[in-house]
N, C-alpha and C positions, 0 to 999 in steps of 0.2 A: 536324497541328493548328496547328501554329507560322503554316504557309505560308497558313490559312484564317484564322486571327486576323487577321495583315495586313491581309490584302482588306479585310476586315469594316470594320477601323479608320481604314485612312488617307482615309476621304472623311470623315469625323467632325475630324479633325486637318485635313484640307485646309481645310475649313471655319472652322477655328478661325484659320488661319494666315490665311485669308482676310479676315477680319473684324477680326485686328490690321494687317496692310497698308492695310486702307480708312481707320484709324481715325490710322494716321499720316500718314495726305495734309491732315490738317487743325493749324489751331494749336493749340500742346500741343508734334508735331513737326514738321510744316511739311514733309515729305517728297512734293510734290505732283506729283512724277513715277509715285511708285505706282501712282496712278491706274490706269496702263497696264498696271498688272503685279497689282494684287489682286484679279483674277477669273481668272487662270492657273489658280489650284488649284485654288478651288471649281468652274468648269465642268465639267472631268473628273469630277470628284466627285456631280457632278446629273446629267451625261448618263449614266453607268454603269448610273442605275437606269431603273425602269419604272414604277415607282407615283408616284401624284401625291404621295400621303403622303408616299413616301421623300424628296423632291423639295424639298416642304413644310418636312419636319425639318431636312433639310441644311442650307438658306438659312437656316431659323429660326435653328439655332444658329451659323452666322454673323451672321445677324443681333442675335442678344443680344449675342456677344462684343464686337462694334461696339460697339455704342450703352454696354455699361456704361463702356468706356473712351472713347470720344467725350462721354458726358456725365456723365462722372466728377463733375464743377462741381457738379453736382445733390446733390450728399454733402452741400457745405455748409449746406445747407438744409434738405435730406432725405431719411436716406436710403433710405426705403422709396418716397419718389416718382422718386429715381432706379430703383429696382427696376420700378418699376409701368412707368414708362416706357421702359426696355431693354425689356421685357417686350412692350409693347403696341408700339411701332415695330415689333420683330421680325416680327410678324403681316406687315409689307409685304414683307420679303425673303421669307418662306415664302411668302407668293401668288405670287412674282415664282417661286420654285422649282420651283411646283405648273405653272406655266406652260412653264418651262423642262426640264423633264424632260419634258414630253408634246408637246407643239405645237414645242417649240422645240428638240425631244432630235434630233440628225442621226445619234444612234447606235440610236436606241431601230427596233426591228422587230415586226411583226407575229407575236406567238407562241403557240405553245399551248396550255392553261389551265395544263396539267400542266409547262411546261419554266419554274419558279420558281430554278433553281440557276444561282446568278449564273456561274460558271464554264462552265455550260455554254452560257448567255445568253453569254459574254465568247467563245469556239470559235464560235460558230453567227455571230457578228459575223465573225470571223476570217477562216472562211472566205468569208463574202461578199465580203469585200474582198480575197483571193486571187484570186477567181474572176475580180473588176474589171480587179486589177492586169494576170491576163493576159487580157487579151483582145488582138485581131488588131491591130500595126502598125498599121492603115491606120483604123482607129477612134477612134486615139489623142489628134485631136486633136476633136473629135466629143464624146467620152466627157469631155477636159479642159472644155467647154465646160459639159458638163451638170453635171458634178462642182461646176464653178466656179458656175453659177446657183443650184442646192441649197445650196451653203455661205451663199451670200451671203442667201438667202431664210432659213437658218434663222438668221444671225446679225442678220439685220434683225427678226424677230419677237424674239429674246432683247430688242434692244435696244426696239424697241420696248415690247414690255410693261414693261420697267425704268422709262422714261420717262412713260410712262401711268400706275405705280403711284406713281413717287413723285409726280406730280401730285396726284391722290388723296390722299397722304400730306400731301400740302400744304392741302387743301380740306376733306378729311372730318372732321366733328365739331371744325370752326371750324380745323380746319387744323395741321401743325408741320413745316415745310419747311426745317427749320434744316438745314444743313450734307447737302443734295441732293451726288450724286455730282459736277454741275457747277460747285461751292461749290471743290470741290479746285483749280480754275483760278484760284483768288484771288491764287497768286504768279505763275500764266504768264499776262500779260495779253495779249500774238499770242491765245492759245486762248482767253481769256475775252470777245474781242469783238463773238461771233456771240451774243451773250446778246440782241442791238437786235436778232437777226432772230427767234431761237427763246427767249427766256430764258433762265433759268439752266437754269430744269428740261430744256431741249433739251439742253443740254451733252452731258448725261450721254448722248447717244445715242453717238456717236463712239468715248470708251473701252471703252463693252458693245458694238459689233461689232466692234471690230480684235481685244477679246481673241478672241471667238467664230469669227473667220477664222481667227488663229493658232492655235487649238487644235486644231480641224478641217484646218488646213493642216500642221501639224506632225505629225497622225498620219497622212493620206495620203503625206507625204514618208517615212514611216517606212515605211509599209505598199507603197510600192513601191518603197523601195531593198531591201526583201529579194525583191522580185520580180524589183528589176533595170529595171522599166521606169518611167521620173521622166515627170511629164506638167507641160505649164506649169502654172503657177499665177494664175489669170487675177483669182481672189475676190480673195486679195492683191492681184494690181495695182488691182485696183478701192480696193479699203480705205484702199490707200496713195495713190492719188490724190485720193480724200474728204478724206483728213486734209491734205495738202498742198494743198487748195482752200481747206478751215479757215485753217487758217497765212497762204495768200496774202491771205487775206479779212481777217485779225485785223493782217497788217502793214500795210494800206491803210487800215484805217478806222482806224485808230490815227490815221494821219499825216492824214487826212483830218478828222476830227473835230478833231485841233490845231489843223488850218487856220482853224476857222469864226472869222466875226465875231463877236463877244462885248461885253457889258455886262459891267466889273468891277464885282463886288461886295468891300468889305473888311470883314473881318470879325476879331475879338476875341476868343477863345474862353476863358474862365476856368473850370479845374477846381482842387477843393479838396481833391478825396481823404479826402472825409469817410467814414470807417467806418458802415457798416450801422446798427450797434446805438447810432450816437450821432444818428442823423437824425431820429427819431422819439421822439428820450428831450426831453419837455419843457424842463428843466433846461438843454438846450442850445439852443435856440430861440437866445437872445439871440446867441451864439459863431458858431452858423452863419452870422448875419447878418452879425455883423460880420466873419466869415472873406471872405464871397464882396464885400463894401463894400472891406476890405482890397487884397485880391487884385484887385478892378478899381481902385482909386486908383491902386497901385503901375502896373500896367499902364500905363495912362493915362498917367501919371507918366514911364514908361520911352521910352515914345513921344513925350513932347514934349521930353522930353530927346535923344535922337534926331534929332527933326525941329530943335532949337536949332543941334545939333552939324554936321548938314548946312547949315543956311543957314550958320552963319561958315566953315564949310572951301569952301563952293560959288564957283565963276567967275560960274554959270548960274544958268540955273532950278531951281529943287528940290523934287520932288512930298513933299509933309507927308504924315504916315503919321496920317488919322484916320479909328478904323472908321463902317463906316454902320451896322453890328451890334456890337451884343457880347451874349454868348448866353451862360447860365446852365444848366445841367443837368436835366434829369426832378426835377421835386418838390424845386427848389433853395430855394426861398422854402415853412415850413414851414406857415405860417399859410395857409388858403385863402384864393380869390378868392371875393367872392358878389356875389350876383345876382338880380334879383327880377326874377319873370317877365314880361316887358311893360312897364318898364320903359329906356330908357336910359344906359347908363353901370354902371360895377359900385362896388364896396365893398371898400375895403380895411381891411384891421385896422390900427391905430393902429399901431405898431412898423413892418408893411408901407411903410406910406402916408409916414411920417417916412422911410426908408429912401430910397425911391425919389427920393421927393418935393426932399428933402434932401442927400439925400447923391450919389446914382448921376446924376439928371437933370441937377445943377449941371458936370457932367464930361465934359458934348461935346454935340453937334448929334446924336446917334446914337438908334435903338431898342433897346430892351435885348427881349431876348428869351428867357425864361426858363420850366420846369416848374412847372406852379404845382397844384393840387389846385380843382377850381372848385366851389361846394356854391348850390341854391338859398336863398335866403333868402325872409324876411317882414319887413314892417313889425309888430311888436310892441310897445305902449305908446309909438311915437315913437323906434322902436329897431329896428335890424336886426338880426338874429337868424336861425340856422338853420331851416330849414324841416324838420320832422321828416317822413322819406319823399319828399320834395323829391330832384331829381335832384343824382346827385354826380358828377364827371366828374375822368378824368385829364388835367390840361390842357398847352397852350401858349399864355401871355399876352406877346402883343407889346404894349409899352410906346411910343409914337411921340412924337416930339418937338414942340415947339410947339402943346401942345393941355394944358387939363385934367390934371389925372392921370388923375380916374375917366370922362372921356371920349378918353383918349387910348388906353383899351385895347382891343386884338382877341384874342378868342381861338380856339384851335383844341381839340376834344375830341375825345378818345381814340376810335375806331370800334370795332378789333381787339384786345378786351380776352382778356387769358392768365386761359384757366380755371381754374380753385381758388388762382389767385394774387390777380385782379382780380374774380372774381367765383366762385361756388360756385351752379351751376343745383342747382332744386328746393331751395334751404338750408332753406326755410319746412316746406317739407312732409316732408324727410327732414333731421332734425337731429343726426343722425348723421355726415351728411358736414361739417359745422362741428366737432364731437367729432374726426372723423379729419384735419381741417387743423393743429387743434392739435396732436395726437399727433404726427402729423408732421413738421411744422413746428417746433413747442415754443415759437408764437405765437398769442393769440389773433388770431376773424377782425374782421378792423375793421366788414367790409359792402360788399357787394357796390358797386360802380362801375355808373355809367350809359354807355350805349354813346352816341357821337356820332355826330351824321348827316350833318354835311355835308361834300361834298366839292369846297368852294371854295376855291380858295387864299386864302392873308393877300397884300394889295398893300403893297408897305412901299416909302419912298420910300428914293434912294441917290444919293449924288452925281452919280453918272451917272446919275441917273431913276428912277423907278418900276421894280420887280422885283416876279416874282410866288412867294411863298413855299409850297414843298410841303410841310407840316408831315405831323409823323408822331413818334409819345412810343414810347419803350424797342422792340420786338420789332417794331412795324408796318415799319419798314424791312428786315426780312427777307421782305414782303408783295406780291410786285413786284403780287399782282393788284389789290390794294388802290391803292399808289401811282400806278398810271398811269392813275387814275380823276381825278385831278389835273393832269394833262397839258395845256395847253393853245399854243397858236399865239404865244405870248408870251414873253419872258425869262424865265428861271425858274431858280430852284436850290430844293433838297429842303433843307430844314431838319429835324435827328432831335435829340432830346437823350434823354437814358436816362440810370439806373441800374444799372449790374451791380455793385454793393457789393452786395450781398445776396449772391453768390458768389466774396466774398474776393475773394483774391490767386490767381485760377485762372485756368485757359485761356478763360472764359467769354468777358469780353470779347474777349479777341484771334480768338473763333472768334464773337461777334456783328459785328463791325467786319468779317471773313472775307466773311459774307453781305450786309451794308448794301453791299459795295462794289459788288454789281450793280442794283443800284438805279441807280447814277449812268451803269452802260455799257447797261442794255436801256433807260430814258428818253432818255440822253446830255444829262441834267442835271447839273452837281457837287452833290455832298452835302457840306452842312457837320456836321458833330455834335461835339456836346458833351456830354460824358460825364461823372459823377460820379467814377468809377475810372478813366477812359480808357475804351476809344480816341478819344481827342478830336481831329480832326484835320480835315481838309479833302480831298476825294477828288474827281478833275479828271472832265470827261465820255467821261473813256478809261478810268477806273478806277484812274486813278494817284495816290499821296500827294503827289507832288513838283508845285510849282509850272510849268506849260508855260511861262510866260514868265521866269521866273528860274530854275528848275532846283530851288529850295529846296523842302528836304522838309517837309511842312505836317501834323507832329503835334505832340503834348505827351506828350516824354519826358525821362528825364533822360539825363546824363551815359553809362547803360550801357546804353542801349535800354530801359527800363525804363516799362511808361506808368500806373504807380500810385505816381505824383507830384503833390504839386503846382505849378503853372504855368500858364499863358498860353501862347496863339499868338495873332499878328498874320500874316494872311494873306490870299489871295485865293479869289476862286470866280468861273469867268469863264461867266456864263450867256449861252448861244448867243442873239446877238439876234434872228431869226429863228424862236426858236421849232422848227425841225423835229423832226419827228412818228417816229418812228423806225417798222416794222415793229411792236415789241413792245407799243410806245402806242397804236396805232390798234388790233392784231386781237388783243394778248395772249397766252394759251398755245395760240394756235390749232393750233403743233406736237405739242401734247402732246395735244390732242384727234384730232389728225390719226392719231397712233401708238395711240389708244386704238381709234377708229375701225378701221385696220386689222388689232389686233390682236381685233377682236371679227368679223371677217371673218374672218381666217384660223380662231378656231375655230369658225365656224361651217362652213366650206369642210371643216375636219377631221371634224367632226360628220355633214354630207352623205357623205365618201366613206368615214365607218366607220372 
C-alpha cells in the first residue's frame, strides 16, 4: 500500500518542486540558471501518464504554485486578484500539459481500453525498451539514429507548444506576457541576445528541449546499461550544438551592437520615491511638486558644480555635463493636462503652468519629459473646464524648449491599458464588477481611461540633433508587439516611465525592469525609464545597465543595491544612428507563429494516423 501511495504522489510533488524552481529564476531570487533545471521533474511526471486530463492537472498545479509565488506583489493590492490570477495563468501550463502528455508524451503507447493500471502501463513500457536494448550488434547504429530523430521530434513539439502557448498568453484577452520563461535570461545576457531574432517569447524554446533531450536521454542511458548495450547519443549532440550556436550568436552581437555608430543622447532621470497612498491624496499636490522642482534644482545644481570643478582642474577641453532630457515618472505631475478637441496647444492648471513655466524651464536648454494624466476639455463661460465623458488618457507630455509653454508640448497616450486597473470592460452594464474592484482593491474606481492610437514617435531635439522617442507608460514596455510598431529607420531610444508604488517595497518592480529589458535587445534601441519606486535606470541596446563607453552602471540606487530611493542619474543612451531594423522589428513573433503553426500540424498528423 506504502509502495502504491508513492507512485500516486510523487508527480503531484514533482510538480510542486517544479513550479518553485521556475519561480526562483526571477527577481525575488534571481537564480536564472534554473531555467535548465525546473522542467527535470515535472516531465517525468506528465510523460508517465495517458490522459490529456492527467497531463492538464499536473502542469496546472505547477502552474498555480508558480504564479502565486512569482506574483506574490499582487497581495499588496489584492489579494483575491492575486488568487484569480495564479488561478487563470495556470490554465496555459495545463494546456501546455494536455499537449505534452499526448502529442509530446515519448513514453506514452498504444493500449487497451481495459490496461488503466499504471504499474502495469509502467512493465509493458519496460519491456519495449528491453526488447530495443537488445537488438542485433549490427543495427545498433541504425536504431541510435532513429532513437536519436524521435527524441528530438518529440522534444521539439514539447518545446514548441510552450512557445506558442505562452504567446497566446501574451495576446489573449489583451494579453499578460510578464515574466515568459525567456524573461529568466535577464541576468545571462550571451543567452538573452537572440531576443533581435525570435523575442523573448522564442527564448523559451531552447530550455524546454534540452530538458526534454535530457530526460529521454537519461532514461535510454539507463535502460541500456542494464542491457549492457550504450548507443550514441546523437539528440544530445544535436541539443548541445543548438545551445552553443545560441552562445556563439549572443557573444557576437553583443560585441557587434557595441560597435555601431550612435547619436548620444544625455539624459537626467529624477525619482522621489513617493508612497502609493500619498500620490493621489489631494492635500499633497503641493509637496509632490515641490519634491520633484527640488530634486531637479539639486541635480542641475550638482552638475554644474561638476562641470565648474572640471573646467579649473582641466589642461584641455572639457565636455559640460548638460542633459537634453530630464524625465519625470508615470503620473509625476498630479494635476492633468487638457485639451480641447481641434484646437492647438493644451492647458495647464495654474500650480502646473507656474511650476514648469517658472521653476524647471529657467534650469537648462533641456525637454523635460514627464507622466502626466491627459483629460479633454471645453470652453465653458470663457473657461476651460473638464469635458464630462470627454476622452481621459494615461499620458506622456514632452515639454520642449524655446517655444510657448502651451505650444511647447507633445504628447504620447497610453494604447495598452491594464484591465480592472485602467479600465473595467462592460462597468456600465455590469455594476458589479465596479462593487468587486472595490472589494478588492479597498479603492474606489476613478473611470475607466481612454486607449491611444497613435503610433508615432515624439521627435525631441538633442545636442547631437534630432532623436526619435518611443514612448510607452508603466506595463506597455513588457509589450515587445506593441513597441516595435514604433520602429523606424532613424535614431531612436524607447522612453517608459511607470509606477510600481502601488506594489510597495516588492519584487514588482525588479521583475518589471527584468521584462522592459528586452525591449531594448529584440528593437536594439536603449531604453531609458524612469520610475516612481525604481527601476530607474538606463539599459544599453545589448541589454546592459552599465555604460559601453565608460563602463558606469546607469541606475538609481543607494548605497546597498537598494532602488526604493530617492535620487537622480546623469547618464547616457547611445541611439544607433542608422537606425537598423533588427529581425524582431520588421517580422515580430513570426517564431512563435511558426511553433504554433507546426504544432497544429503535428496534431493534426496524430489525428490522420489514430
Amino acid at each position: 500500500m506504502s509502495a502504491r501511495k508513492k507512485i500516486v504522489l510523487w508527480p503531484f510533488i514533482a510538480a510542486i518542486v517544479s513550479g518553485v524552481l521556475l519561480a526562483m529564476c526571477f527577481p525575488g531570487w534571481n537564480l536564472s540558471g534554473l531555467v535548465w533545471l525546473w522542467m527535470l521533474p515535472l516531465l517525468p511526471a506528465v510523460w508517465r501518464g495517458q490522459s490529456k486530463w492527467y497531463g492538464f492537472f499536473i502542469c496546472y498545479l505547477s502552474g498555480v504554485t508558480f504564479w502565486l509565488i512569482n506574483l506574490k506583489w499582487l497581495w499588496t493590492v489584492s489579494g483575491l486578484g492575486a488568487l484569480v490570477m495564479a488561478a487563470f495563468l495556470a490554465l496555459y501550463f495545463g494546456l501546455w500539459g494536455a499537449i505534452a502528455v499526448s502529442i509530446g508524451n515519448p513514453w506514452r503507447k498504444k493500449l487497451s481500453k481495459n490496461n488503466d493500471d499504471p504499474n502495469e502501463r509502467e512493465g509493458i513500457r519496460e519491456k519495449i525498451a528491453n526488447k530495443q536494448a537488445a537488438a542485433k550488434p549490427g543495427a545498433n547504429f541504425g536504431s541510435a539514429v532513429g532513437d536519436s530523430f524521435r527524441s528530438l521530434r518529440f522534444a521539439f513539439v514539447n518545446a514548441a507548444a510552450w512557445v506558442g502557448i505562452e504567446w497566446l498568453r501574451g495576446w489573449l484577452f489583451t494579453g499578460f506576457g510578464w515574466n515568459g520563461l525567456g524573461v529568466a535570461f535577464h541576468n545571462t545576457p550571451v543567452l538573452a541576445q537572440a531576443a533581435d531574432l525570435v523575442g523573448v517569447t522564442g527564448l523559451a524554446f531552447m530550455p524546454v528541449l534540452m530538458s526534454a533531450v535530457l530526460i529521454q536521454t537519461g532514461r535510454r542511458l539507463g535502460q541500456e546499461a542494464m542491457s549492457g548495450k550504450l548507443k550514441a547519443r546523437l539528440d544530445f549532440s544535436v541539443a548541445a550544438l543548438l545551445l552553443a550556436m545560441h552562445f556563439c550568436y549572443g557573444v557576437w552581437r553583443a560585441r557587434d551592437v557595441n560597435s555601431w555608430d550612435t547619436q548620444r543622447v544625455r539624459v537626467l532621470l529624477v525619482q522621489e520615491n513617493i508612497p502609493q497612498n500619498l500620490k493621489w491624496d489631494e492635500s499633497e499636490v503641493v509637496r509632490i511638486m515641490d519634491d520633484y522642482r527640488e530634486g531637479t534644482e539639486l541635480a542641475i545644481k550638482a552638475l554644474d558644480d561638476s562641470n565648474k570643478n572640471s573646467v579649473e582642474s582641466a589642461n584641455g577641453e572639457v565636455e559640460l555635463k548638460h542633459p537634453d532630457f530630464v524625465i519625470w515618472p508615470e503620473s509625476a505631475l498630479p494635476n492633468p493636462l487638457l485639451y480641447v478637441e481641434g484646437e492647438e496647444g493644451y492647458y495647464f492648471y495654474g500650480n502646473v503652468e507656474h511650476l514648469l513655466e517658472n521653476e524647471i524651464r529657467p534650469l537648462g536648454n533641456f525637454t523635460l519629459i514627464a507622466g502626466m494624466n491627459e483629460f479633454e476639455a471645453e470652453h465653458v463661460d470663457e473657461m476651460i473646464k473638464w469635458k464630462e465623458g470627454g476622452g481621459q488618457y494615461n499620458s506622456i507630455v514632452a515639454v520642449k524648449p524655446g517655444q510657448p509653454l502651451a505650444l511647447s508640448a507633445e504628447t504620447y497616450r497610453k494604447m495598452h491599458l491594464v484591465i480592472f486597473g485602467e479600465y473595467i470592460p462592460l462597468k456600465d452594464d455590469l455594476p458589479v464588477l465596479t462593487k468587486l474592484f472595490k472589494f478588492s482593491s479597498g479603492a474606489d474606481f476613478a473611470g475607466n481611461f481612454s486607449a491611444g492610437e497613435s503610433i508615432d514617435p515624439l521627435t525631441l531635439p538633442t545636442a547631437e540633433g534630432d532623436v526619435q522617442v518611443i514612448p510607452n507608460v508603466c506595463f506597455e514596455d513588457t509589450v515587445g508587439r506593441l513597441t516595435r510598431q514604433f520602429v523606424r529607420h532613424e535614431p531612436q531610444v524607447i522612453v517608459n516611465v511607470t509606477n510600481d508604488g502601488w506594489f510597495k517595497e516588492s519584487e514588482a518592480a525588479a521583475q518589471h525592469m527584468a521584462n522592459a529589458r528586452f525591449r531594448a535587445i529584440e528593437l536594439r534601441r536603449p531604453m531609458i525609464r524612469s520610475a516612481n519606486t525604481g527601476v530607474s535606470g538606463i539599459i544599453s541596446a545589448a541589454g546592459s545597465l552599465v555604460d559601453p563607453a565608460t563602463g558606469d552602471r546607469q541606475i538609481i540606487e543607494d548605497e546597498h543595491g537598494n532602488h526604493f530611493t530617492r535620487g537622480n542619474l546623469y547618464g547616457h543612451a547611445y541611439a544607433p544612428v542608422d537606425g537598423p531594423l533588427t529581425l524582431y522589428a520588421v517580422a515580430g513573433d513570426w517564431f512563435s507563429w511558426l511553433m504554433l503553426v507546426s504544432l497544429a500540424v503535428a496534431i493534426v498528423r496524430r489525428r490522420i494516423s489514430g
